[in-house]
PDB file of N, CA, C and O in Angstrom:
ATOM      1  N   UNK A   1      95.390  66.069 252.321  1.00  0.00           N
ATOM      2  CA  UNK A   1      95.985  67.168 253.050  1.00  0.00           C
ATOM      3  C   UNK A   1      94.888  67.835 253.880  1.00  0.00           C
ATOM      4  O   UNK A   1      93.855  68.207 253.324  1.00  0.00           O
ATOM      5  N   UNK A   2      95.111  68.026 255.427  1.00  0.00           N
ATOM      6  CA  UNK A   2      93.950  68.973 255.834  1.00  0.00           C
ATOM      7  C   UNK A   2      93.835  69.740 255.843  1.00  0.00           C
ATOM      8  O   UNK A   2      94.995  70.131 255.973  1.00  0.00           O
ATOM      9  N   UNK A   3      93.296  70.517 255.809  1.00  0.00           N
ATOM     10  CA  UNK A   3      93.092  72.214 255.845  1.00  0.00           C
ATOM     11  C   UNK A   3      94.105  73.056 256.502  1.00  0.00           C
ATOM     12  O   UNK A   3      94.643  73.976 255.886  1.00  0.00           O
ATOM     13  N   UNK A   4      94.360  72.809 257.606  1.00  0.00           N
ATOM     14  CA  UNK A   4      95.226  73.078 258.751  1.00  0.00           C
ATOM     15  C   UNK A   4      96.495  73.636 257.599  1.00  0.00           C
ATOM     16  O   UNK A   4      96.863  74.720 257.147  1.00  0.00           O
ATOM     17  N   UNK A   5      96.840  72.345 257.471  1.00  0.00           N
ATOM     18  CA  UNK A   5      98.630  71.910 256.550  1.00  0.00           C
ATOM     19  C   UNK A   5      98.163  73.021 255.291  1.00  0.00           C
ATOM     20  O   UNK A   5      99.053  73.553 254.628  1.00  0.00           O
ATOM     21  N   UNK A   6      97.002  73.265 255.071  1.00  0.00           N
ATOM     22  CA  UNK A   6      97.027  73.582 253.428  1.00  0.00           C
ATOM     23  C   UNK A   6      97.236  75.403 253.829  1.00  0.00           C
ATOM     24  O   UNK A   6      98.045  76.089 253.203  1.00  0.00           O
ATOM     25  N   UNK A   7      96.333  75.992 254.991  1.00  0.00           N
ATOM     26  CA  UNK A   7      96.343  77.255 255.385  1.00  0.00           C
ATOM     27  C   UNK A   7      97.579  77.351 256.287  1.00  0.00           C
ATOM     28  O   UNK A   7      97.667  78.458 256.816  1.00  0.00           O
ATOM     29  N   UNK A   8      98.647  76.416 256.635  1.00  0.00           N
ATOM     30  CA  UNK A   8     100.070  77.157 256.797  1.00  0.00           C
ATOM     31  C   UNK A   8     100.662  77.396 255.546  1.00  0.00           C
ATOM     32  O   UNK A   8     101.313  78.438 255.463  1.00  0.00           O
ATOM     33  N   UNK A   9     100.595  76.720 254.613  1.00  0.00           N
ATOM     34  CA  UNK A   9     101.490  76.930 253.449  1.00  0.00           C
ATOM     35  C   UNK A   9     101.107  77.927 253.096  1.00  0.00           C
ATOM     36  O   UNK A   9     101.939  78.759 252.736  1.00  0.00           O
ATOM     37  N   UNK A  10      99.738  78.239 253.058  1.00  0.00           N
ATOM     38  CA  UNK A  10      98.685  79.574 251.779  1.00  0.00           C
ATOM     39  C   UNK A  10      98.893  81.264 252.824  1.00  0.00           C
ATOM     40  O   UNK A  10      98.731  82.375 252.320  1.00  0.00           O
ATOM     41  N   UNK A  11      99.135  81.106 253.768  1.00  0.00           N
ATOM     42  CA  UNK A  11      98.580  82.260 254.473  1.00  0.00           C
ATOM     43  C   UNK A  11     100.201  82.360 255.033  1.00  0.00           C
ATOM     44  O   UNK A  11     100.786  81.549 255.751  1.00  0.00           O
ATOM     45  N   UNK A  12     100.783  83.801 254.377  1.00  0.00           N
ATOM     46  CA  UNK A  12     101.951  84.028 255.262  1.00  0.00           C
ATOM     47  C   UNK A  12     101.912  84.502 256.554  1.00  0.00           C
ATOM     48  O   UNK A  12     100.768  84.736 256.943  1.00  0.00           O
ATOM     49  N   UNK A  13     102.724  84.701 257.282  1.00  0.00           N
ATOM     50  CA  UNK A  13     102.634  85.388 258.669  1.00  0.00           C
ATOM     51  C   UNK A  13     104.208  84.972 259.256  1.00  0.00           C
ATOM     52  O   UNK A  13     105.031  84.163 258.827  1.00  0.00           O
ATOM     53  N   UNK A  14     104.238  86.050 260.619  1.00  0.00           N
ATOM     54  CA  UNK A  14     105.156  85.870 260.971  1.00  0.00           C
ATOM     55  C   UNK A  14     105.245  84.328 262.246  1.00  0.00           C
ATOM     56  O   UNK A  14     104.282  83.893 262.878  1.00  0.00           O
ATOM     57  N   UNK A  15     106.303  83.936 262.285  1.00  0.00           N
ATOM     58  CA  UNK A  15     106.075  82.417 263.574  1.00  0.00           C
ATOM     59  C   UNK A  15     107.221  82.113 264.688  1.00  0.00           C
ATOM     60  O   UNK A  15     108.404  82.221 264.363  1.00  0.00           O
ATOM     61  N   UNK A  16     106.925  81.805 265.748  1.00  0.00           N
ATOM     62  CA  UNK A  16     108.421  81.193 266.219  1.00  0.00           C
ATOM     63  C   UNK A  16     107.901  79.737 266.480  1.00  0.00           C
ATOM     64  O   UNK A  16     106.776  79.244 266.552  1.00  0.00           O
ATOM     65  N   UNK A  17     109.480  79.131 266.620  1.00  0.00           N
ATOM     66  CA  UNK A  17     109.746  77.871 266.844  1.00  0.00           C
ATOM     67  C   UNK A  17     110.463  77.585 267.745  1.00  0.00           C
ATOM     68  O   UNK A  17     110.994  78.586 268.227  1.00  0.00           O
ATOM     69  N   UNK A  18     110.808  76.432 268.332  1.00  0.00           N
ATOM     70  CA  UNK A  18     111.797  76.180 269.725  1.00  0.00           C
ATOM     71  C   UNK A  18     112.716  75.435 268.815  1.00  0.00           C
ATOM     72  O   UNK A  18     112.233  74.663 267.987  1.00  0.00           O
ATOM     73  N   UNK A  19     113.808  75.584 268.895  1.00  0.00           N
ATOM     74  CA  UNK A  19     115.158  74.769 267.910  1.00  0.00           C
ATOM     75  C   UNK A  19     116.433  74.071 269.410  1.00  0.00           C
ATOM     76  O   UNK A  19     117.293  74.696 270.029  1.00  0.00           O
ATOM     77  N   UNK A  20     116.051  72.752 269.509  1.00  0.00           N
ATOM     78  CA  UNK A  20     117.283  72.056 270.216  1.00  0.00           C
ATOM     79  C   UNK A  20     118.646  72.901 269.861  1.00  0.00           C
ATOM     80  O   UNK A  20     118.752  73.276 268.694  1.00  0.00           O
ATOM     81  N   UNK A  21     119.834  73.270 270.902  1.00  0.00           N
ATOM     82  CA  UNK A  21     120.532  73.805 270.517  1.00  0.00           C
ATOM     83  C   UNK A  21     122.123  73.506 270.937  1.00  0.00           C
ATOM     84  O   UNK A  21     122.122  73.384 272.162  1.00  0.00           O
ATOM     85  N   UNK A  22     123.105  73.385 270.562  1.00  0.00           N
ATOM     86  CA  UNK A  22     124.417  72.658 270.846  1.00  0.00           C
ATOM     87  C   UNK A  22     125.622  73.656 271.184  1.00  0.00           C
ATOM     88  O   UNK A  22     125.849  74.418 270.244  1.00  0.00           O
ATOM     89  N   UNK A  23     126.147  73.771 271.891  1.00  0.00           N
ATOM     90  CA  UNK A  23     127.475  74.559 272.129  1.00  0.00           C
ATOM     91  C   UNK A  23     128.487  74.456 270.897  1.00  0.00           C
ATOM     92  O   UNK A  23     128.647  73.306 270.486  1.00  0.00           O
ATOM     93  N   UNK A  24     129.173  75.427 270.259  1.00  0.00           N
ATOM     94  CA  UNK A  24     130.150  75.307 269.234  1.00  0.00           C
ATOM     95  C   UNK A  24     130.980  76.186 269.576  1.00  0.00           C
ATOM     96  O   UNK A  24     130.579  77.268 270.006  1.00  0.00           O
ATOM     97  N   UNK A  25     132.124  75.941 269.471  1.00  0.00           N
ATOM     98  CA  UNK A  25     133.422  76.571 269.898  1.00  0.00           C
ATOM     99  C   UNK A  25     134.084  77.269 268.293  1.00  0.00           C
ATOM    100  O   UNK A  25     134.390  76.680 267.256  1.00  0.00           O
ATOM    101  N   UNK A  26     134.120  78.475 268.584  1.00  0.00           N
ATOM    102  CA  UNK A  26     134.344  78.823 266.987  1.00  0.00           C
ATOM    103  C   UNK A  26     136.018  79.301 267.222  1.00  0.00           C
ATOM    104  O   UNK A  26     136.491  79.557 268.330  1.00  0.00           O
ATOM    105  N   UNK A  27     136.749  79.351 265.977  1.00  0.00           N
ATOM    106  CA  UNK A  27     138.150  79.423 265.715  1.00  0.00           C
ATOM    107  C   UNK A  27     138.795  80.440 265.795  1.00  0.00           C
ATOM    108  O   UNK A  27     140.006  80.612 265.652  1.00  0.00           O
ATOM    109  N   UNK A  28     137.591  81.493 266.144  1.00  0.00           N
ATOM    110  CA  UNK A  28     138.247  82.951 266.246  1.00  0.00           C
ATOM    111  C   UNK A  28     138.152  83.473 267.557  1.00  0.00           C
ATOM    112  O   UNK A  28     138.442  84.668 267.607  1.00  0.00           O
ATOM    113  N   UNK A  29     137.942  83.127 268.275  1.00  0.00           N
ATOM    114  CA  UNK A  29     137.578  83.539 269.723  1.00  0.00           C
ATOM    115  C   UNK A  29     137.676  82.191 270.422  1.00  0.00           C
ATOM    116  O   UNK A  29     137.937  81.209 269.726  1.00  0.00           O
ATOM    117  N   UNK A  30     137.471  82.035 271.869  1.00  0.00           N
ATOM    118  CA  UNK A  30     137.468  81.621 272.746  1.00  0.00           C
ATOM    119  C   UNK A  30     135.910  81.198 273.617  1.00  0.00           C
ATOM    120  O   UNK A  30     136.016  80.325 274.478  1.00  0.00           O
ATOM    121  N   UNK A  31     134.692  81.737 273.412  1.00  0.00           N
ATOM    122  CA  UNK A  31     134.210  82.149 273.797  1.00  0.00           C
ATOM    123  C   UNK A  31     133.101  80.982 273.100  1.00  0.00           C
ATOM    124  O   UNK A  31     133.178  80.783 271.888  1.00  0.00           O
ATOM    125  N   UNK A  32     132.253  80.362 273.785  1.00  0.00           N
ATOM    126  CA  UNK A  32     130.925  79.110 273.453  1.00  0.00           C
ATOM    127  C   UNK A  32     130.069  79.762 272.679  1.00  0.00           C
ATOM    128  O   UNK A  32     129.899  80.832 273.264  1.00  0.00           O
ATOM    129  N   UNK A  33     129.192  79.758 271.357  1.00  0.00           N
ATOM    130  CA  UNK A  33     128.040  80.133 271.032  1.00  0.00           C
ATOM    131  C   UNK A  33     127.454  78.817 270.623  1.00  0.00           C
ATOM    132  O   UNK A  33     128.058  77.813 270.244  1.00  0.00           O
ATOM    133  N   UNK A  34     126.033  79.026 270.783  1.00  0.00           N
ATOM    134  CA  UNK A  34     125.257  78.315 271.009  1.00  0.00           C
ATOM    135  C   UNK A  34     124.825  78.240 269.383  1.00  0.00           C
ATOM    136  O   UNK A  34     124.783  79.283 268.731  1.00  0.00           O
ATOM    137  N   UNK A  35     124.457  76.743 268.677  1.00  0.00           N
ATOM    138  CA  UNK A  35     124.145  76.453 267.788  1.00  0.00           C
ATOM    139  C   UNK A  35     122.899  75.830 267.130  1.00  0.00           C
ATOM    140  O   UNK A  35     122.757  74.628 267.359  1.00  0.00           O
ATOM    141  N   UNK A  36     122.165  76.296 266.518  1.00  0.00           N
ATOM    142  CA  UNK A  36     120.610  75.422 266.416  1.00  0.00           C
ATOM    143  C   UNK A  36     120.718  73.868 265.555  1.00  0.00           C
ATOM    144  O   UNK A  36     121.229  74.039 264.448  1.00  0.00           O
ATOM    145  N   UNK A  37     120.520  73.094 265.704  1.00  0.00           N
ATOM    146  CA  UNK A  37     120.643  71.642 265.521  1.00  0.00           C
ATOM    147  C   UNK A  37     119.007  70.851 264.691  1.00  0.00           C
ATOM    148  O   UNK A  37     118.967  70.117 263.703  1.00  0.00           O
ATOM    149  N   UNK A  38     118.025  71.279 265.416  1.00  0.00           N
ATOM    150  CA  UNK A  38     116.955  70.918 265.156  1.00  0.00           C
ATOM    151  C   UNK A  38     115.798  71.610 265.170  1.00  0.00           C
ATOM    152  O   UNK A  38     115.838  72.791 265.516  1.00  0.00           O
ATOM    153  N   UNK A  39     114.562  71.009 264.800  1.00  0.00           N
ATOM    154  CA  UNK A  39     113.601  71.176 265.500  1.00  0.00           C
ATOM    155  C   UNK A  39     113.159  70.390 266.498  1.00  0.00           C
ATOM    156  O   UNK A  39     113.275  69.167 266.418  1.00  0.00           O
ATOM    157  N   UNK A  40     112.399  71.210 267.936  1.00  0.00           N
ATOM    158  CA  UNK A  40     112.192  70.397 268.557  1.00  0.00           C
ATOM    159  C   UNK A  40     110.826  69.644 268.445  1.00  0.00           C
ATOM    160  O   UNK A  40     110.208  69.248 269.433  1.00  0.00           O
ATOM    161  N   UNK A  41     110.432  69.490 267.223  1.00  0.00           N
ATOM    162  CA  UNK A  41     109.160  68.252 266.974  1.00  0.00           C
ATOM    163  C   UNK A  41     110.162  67.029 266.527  1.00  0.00           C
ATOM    164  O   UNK A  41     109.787  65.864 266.398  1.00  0.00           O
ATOM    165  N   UNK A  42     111.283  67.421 266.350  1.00  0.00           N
ATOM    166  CA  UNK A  42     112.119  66.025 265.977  1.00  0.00           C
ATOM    167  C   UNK A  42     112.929  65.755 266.621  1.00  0.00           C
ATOM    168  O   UNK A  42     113.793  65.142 265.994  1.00  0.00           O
ATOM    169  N   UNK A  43     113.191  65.911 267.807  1.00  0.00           N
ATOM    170  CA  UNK A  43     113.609  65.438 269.181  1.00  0.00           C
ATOM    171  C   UNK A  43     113.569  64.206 269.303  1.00  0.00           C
ATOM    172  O   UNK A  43     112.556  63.783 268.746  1.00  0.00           O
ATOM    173  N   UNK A  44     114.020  63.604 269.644  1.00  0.00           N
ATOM    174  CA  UNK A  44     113.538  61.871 269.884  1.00  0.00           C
ATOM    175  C   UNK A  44     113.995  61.368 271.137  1.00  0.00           C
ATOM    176  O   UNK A  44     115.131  61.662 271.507  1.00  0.00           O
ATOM    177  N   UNK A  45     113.274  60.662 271.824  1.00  0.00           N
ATOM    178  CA  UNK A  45     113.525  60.243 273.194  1.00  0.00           C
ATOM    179  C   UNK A  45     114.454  59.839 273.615  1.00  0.00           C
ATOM    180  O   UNK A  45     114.714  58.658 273.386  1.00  0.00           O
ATOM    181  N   UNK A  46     115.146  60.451 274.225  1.00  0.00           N
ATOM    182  CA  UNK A  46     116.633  59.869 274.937  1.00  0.00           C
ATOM    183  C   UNK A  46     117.688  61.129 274.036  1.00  0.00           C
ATOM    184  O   UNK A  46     118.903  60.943 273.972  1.00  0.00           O
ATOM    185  N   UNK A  47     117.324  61.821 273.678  1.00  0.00           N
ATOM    186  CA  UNK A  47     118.388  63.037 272.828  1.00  0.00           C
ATOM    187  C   UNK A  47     118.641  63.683 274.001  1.00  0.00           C
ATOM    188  O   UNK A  47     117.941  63.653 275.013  1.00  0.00           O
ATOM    189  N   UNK A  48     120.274  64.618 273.732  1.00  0.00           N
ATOM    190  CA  UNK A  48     120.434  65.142 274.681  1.00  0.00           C
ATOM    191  C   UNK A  48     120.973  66.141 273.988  1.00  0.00           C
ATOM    192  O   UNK A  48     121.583  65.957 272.935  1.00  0.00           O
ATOM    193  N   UNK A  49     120.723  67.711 274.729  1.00  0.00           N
ATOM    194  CA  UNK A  49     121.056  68.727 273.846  1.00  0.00           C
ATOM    195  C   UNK A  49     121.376  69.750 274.776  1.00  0.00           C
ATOM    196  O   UNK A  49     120.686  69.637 275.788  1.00  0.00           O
ATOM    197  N   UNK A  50     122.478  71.086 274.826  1.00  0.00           N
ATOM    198  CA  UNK A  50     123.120  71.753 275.336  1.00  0.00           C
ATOM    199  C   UNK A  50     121.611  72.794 276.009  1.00  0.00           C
ATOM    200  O   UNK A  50     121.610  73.475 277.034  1.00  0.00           O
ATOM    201  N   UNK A  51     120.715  72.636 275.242  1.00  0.00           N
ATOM    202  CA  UNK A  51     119.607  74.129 275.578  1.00  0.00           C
ATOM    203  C   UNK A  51     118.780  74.384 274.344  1.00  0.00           C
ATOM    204  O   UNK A  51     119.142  74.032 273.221  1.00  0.00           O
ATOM    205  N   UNK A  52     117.768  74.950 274.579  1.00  0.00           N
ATOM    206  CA  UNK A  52     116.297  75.202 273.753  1.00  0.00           C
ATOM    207  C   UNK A  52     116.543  76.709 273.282  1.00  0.00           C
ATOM    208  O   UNK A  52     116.420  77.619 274.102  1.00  0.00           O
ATOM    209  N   UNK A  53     116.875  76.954 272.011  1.00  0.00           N
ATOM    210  CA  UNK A  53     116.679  78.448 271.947  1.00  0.00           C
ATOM    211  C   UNK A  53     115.469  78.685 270.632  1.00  0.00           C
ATOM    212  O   UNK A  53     115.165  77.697 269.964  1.00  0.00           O
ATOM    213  N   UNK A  54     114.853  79.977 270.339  1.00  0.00           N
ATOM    214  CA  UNK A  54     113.784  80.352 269.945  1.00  0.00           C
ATOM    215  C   UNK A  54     114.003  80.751 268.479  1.00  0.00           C
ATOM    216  O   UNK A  54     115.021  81.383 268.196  1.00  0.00           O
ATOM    217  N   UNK A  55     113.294  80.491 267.722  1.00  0.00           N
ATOM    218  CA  UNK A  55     113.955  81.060 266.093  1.00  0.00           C
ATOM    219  C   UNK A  55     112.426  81.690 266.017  1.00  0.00           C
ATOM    220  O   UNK A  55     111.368  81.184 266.391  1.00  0.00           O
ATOM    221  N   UNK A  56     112.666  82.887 265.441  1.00  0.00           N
ATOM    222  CA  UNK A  56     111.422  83.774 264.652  1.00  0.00           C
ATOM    223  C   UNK A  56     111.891  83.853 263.169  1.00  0.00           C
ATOM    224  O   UNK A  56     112.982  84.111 262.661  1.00  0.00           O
ATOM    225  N   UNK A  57     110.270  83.432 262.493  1.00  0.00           N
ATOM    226  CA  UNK A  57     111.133  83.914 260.899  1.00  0.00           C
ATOM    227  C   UNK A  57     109.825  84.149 260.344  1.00  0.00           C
ATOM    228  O   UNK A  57     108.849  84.350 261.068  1.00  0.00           O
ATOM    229  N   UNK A  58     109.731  84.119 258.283  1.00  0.00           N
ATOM    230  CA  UNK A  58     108.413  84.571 258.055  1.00  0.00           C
ATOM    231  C   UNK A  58     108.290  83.536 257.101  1.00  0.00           C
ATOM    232  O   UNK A  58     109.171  83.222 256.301  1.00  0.00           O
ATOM    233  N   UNK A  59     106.782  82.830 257.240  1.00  0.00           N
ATOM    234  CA  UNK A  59     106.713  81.638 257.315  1.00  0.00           C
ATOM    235  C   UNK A  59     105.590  82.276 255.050  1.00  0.00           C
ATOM    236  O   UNK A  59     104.600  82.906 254.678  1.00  0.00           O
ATOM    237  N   UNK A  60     106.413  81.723 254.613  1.00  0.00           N
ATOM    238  CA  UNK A  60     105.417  81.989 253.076  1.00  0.00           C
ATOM    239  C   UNK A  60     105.520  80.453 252.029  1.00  0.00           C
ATOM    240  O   UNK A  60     106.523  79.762 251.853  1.00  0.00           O
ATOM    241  N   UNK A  61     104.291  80.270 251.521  1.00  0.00           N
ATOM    242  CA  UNK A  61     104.443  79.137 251.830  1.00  0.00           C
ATOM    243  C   UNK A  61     105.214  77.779 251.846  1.00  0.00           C
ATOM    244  O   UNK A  61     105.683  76.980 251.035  1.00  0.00           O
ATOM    245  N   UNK A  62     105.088  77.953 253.316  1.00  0.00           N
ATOM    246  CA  UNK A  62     106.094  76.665 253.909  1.00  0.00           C
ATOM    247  C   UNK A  62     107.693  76.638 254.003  1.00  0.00           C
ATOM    248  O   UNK A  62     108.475  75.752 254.345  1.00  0.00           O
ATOM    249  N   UNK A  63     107.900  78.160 253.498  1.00  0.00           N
ATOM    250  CA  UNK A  63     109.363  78.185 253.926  1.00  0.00           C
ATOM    251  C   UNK A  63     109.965  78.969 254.674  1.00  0.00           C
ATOM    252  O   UNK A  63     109.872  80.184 254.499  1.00  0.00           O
ATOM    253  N   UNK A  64     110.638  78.485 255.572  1.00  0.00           N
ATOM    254  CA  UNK A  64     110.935  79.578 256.856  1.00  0.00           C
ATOM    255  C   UNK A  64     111.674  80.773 256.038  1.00  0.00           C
ATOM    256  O   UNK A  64     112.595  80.191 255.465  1.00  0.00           O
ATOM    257  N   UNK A  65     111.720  81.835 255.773  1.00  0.00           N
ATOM    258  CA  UNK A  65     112.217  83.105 255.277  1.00  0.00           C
ATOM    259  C   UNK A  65     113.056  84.316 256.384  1.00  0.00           C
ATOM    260  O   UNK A  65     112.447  84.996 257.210  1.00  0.00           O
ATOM    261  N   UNK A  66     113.764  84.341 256.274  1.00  0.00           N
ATOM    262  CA  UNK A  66     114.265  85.472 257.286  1.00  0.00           C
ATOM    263  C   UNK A  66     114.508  85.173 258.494  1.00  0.00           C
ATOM    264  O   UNK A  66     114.149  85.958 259.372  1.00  0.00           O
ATOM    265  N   UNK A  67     115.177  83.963 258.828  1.00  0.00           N
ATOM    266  CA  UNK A  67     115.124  83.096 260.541  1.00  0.00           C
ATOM    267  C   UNK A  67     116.018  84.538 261.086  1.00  0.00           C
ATOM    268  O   UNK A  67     116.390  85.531 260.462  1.00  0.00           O
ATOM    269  N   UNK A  68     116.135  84.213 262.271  1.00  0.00           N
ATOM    270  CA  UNK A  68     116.742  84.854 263.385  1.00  0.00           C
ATOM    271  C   UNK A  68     116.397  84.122 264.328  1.00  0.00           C
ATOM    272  O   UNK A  68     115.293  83.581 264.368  1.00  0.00           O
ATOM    273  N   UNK A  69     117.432  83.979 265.369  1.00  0.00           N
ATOM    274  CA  UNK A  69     117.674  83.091 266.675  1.00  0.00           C
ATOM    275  C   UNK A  69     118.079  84.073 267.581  1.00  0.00           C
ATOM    276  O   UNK A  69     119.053  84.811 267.432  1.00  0.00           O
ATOM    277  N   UNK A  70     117.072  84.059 268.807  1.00  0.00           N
ATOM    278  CA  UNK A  70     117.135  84.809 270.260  1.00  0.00           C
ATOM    279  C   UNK A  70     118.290  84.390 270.844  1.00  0.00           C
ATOM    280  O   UNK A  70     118.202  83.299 271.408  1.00  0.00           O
ATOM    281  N   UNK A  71     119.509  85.014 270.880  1.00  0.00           N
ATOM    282  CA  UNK A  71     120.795  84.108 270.802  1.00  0.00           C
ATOM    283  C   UNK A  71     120.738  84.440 272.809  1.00  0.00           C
ATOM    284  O   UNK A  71     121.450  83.742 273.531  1.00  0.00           O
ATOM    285  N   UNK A  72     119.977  85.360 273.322  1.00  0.00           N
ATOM    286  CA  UNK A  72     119.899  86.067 274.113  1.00  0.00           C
ATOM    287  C   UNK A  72     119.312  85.512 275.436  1.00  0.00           C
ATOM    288  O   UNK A  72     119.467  85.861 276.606  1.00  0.00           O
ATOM    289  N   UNK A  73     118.434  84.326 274.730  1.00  0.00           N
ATOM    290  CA  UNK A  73     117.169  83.979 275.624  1.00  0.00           C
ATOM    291  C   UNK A  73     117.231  81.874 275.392  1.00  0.00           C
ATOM    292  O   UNK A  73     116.354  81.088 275.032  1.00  0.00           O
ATOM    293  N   UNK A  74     118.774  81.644 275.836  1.00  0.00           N
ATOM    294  CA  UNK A  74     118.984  80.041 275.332  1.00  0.00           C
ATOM    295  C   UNK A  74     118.022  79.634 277.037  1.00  0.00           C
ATOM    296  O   UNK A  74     118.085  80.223 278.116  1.00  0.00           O
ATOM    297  N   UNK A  75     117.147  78.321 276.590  1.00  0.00           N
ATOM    298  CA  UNK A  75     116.756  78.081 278.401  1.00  0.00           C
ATOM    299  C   UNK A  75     117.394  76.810 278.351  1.00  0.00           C
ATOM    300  O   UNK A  75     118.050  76.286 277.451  1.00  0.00           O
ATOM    301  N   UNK A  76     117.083  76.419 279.468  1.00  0.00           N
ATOM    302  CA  UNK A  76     118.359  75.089 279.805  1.00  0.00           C
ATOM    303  C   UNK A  76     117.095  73.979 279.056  1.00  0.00           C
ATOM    304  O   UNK A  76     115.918  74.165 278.745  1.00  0.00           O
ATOM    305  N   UNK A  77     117.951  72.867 278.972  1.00  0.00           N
ATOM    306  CA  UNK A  77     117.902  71.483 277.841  1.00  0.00           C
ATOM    307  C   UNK A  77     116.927  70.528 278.881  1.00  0.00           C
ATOM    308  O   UNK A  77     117.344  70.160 279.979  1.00  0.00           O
ATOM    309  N   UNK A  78     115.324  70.124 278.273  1.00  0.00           N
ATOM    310  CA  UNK A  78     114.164  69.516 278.586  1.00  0.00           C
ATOM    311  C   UNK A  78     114.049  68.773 277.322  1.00  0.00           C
ATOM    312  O   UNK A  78     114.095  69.298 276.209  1.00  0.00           O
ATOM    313  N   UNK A  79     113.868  67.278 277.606  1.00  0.00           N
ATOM    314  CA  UNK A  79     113.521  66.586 276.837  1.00  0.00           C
ATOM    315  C   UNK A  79     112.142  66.261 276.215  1.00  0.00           C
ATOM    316  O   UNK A  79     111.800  65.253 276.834  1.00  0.00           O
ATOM    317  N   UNK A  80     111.194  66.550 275.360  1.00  0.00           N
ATOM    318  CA  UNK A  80     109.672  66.588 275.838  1.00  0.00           C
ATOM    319  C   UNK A  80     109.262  65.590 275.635  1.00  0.00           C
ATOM    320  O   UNK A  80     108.041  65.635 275.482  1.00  0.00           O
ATOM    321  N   UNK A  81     109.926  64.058 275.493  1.00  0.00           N
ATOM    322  CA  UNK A  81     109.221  62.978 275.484  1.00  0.00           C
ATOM    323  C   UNK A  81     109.589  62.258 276.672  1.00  0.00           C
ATOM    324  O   UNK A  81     108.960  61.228 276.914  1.00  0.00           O
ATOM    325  N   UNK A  82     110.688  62.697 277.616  1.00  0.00           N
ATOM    326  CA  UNK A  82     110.970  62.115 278.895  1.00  0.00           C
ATOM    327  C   UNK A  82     109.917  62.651 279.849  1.00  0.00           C
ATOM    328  O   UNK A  82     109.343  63.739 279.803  1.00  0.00           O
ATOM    329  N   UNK A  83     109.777  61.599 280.776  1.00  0.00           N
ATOM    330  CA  UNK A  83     109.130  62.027 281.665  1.00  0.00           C
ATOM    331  C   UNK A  83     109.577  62.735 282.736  1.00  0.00           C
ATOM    332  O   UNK A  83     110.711  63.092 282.413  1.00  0.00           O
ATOM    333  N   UNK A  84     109.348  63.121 283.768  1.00  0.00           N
ATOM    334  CA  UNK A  84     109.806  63.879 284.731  1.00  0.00           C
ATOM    335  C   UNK A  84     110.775  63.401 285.902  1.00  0.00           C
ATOM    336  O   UNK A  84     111.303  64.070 286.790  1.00  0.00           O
ATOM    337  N   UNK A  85     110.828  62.383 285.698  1.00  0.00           N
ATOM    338  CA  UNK A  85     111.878  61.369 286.588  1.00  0.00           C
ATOM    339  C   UNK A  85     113.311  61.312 285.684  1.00  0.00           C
ATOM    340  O   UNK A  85     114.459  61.231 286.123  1.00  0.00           O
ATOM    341  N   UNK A  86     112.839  61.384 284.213  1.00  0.00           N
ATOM    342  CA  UNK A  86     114.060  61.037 283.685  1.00  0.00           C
ATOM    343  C   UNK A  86     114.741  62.381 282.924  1.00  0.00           C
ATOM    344  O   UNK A  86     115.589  62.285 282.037  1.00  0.00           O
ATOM    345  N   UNK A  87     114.285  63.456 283.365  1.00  0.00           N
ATOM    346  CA  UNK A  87     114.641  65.088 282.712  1.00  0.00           C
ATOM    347  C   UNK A  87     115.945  64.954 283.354  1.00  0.00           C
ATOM    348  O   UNK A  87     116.195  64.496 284.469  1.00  0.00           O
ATOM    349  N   UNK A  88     117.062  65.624 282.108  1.00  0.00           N
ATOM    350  CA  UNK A  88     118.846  65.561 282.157  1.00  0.00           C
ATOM    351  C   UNK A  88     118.650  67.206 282.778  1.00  0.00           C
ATOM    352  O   UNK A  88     117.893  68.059 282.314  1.00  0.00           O
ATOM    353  N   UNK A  89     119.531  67.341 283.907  1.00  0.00           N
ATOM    354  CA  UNK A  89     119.477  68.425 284.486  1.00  0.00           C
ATOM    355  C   UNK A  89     121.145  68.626 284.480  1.00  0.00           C
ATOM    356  O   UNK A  89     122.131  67.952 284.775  1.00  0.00           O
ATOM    357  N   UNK A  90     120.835  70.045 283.932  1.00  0.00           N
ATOM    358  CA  UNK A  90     122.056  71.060 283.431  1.00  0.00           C
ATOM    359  C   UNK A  90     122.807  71.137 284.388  1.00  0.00           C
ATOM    360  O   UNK A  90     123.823  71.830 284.323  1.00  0.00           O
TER     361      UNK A  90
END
């Protein structure tokens, strides 16, 4: 284990993350909210996803604690292993 991996687990703090994110149509309304699906370190080339939104939470060790999602601040859907010829435009 390197050090790195060993002082995220040991040392709490607060963190954000970028979470791939999917449109869901919920049963009580009419109205699109946006859904977190992943992380985007596990993206895989050729995925395609509605938009990138931001999760903050408190990271003790190694477990995300207290998420919340910037439901506010979705940015449009970038693939980060495509290259720039092949980016799916919204």
């Amino acid at each position: 284990m390197r050090l790195s991996r060993l002082l995220d687990i040991i040392v709490p703090r607060f963190m954000t993350e970028d979470s791939a994110a999917a449109i869901h149509y919920c049963a009580y309304c009419d109205e699109p909210h946006y859904q977190p699906v992943c992380s985007m370190r596990d993206v895989e080339p050729g995925e395609v996803f509605d938009g990138i939104m931001t999760m903050r939470f408190f990271n003790l060790f190694g477990l995300a604690l207290f998420a919340r999602f910037d439901m506010g601040s979705v940015r449009p859907w970038v693939n980060p292993h495509d290259g720039p010829d092949r980016q799916s435009r919204p």
